[in-house]
C-alpha positions in Angstrom: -57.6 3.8 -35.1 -56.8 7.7 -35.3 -56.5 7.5 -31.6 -53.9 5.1 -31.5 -52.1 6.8 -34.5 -52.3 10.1 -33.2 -51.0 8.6 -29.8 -47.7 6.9 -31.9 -47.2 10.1 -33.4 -47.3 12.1 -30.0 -44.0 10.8 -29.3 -42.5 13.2 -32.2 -40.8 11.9 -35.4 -38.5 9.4 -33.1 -39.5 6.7 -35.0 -37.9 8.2 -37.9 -34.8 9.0 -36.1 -34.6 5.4 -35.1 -34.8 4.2 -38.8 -32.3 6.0 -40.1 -29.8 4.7 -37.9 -31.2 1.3 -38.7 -30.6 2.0 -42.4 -27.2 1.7 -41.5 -28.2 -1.8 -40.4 -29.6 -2.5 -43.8 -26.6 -4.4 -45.8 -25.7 -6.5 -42.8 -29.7 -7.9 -42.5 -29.8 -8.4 -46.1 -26.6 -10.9 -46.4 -28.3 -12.9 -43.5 -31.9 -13.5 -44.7 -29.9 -15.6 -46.9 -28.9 -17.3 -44.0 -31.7 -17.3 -41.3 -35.8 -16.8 -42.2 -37.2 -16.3 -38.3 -40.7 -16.4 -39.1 -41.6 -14.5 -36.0 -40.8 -12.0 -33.3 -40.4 -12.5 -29.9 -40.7 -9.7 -26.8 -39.1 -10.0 -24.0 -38.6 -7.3 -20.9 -35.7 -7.6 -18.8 -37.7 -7.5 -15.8 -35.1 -5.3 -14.1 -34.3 -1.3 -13.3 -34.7 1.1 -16.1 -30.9 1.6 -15.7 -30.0 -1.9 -16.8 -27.3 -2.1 -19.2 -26.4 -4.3 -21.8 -23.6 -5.7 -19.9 -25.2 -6.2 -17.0 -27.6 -8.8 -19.2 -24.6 -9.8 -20.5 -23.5 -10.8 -17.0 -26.9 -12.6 -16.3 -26.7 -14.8 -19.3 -23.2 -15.7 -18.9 -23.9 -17.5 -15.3 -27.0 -18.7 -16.9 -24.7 -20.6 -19.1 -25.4 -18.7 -22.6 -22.8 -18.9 -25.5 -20.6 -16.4 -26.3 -21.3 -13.5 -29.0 -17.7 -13.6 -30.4 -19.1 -10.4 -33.2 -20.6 -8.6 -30.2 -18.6 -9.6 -27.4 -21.3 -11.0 -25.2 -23.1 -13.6 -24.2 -27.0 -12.0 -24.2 -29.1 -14.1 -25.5 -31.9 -11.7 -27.4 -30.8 -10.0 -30.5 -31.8 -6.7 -30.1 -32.1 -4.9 -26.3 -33.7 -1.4 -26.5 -33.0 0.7 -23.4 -34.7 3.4 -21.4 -33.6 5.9 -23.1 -35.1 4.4 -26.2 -31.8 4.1 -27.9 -31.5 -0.2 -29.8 -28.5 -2.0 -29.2 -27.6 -5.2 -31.8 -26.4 -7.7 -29.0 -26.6 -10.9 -32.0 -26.4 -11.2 -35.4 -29.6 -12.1 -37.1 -28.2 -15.2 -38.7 -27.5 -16.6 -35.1 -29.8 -18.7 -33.0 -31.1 -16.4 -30.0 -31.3 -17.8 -26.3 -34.5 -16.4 -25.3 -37.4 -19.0 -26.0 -36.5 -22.2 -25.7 -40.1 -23.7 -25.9 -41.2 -25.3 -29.0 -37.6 -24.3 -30.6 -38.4 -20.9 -31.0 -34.8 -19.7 -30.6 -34.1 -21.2 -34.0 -36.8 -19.0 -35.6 -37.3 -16.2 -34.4 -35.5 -12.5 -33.4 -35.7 -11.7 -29.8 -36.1 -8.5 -28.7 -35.4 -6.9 -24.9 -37.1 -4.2 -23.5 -35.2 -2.6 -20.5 -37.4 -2.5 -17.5 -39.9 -4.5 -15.2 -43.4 -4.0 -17.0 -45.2 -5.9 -14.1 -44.6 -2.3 -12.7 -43.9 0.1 -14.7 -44.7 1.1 -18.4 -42.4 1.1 -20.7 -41.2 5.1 -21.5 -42.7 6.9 -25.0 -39.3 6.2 -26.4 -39.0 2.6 -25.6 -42.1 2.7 -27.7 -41.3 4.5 -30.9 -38.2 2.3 -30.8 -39.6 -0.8 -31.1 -42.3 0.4 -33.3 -39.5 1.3 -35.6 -37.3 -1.5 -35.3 -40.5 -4.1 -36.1 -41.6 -1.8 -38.8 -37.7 -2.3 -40.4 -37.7 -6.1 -39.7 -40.8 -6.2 -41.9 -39.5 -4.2 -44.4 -36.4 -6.0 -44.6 -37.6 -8.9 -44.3 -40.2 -8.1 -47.1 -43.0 -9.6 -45.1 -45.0 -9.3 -42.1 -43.0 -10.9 -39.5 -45.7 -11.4 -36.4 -45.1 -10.3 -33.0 -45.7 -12.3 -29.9 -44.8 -12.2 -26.1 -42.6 -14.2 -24.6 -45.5 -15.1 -22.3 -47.5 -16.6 -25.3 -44.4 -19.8 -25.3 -43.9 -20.1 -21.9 -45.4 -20.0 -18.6 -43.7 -16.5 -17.5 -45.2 -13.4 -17.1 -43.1 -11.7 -19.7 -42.8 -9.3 -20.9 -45.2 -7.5 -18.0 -49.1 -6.7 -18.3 -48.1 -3.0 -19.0 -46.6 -4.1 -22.3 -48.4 -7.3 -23.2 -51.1 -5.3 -24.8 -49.2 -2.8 -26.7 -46.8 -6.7 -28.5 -50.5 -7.4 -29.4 -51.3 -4.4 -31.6 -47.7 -4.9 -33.1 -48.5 -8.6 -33.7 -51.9 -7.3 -35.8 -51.2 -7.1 -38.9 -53.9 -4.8 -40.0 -54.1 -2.5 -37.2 -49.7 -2.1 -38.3 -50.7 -1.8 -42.6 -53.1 1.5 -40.7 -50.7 3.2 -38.5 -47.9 3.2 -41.5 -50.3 3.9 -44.6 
């Protein structure tokens, strides 16, 4: 367990720096718990070249006949898509039905989240990490519960969201390994 702390930590305080500009975040998730309780998170990779954009998805979705974000000005179908760089873009308000797991209607209750990159290949870089650690970590928080994390794969016959970050969606979907790492 120290390990795997000491190995979160390694990637320097980015995890805080992602959290405070998620505080920013803060009043906008609160009005829509009101609205939406997902019960769950869902990852996703995008299965693409680290230097996939946002709008490039956006493009992807669009032919794949997804609705358009009229508050984001898109039409990508995950809530949240953290890049490369590590830096988390909002693509859908929370309140909103995602279009990115269709089996078993979990696009009506849960958040979707997009990592950039093909994870069949690659691993995902230290700050693609941190980011997402932080960004669960304020879901939870905001949410005021634990909101459990699963792979896309775990709905659906697909290999996402890649074996090099299927195992690392596992410890964020364990509950007690997540209470240790943020005692």
């Amino acid at each position: 367990m120290a390990l795997l702390k000491a190995k979160f930590d390694a990637v320097g305080g980015l995890h805080k720096q992602v959290q405070g500009r998620l505080e920013a975040e803060k009043l906008i998730i609160n009005n829509e718990m009101r609205i939406n309780k997902p019960d769950k998170v869902i990852i996703h990779h995008s299965a693409s070249r680290i230097s996939t954009t946002v709008g490039q998805i956006s493009t992807w979705h669009k032919v794949a006949g997804f609705f358009h974000n009229k508050e984001f000005n898109n039409y990508v179908g995950y809530h949240y898509v953290i890049l490369h760089n590590g830096r988390i873009v909002q693509t859908k308000l929370l309140k909103d039905e995602g279009c990115h797991c269709k089996q078993k209607n979990q696009n009506a209750k849960s958040i979707g989240i997009c990592v950039i990159g093909n994870f069949e290949k690659i691993y995902p870089s230290s700050f693609q990490i941190s980011s997402l650690m932080s960004l669960i970590d304020y879901l939870n928080k905001s949410y005021g519960k634990f909101l459990p994390v699963f792979s896309h794969c775990d709905f659906s016959a697909t290999l996402c969201p890649g074996k090099n970050l299927k195992g690392f969606v596992k410890i964020l979907g364990d509950e007690n390994i997540m209470k240790q790492i943020y005692k």
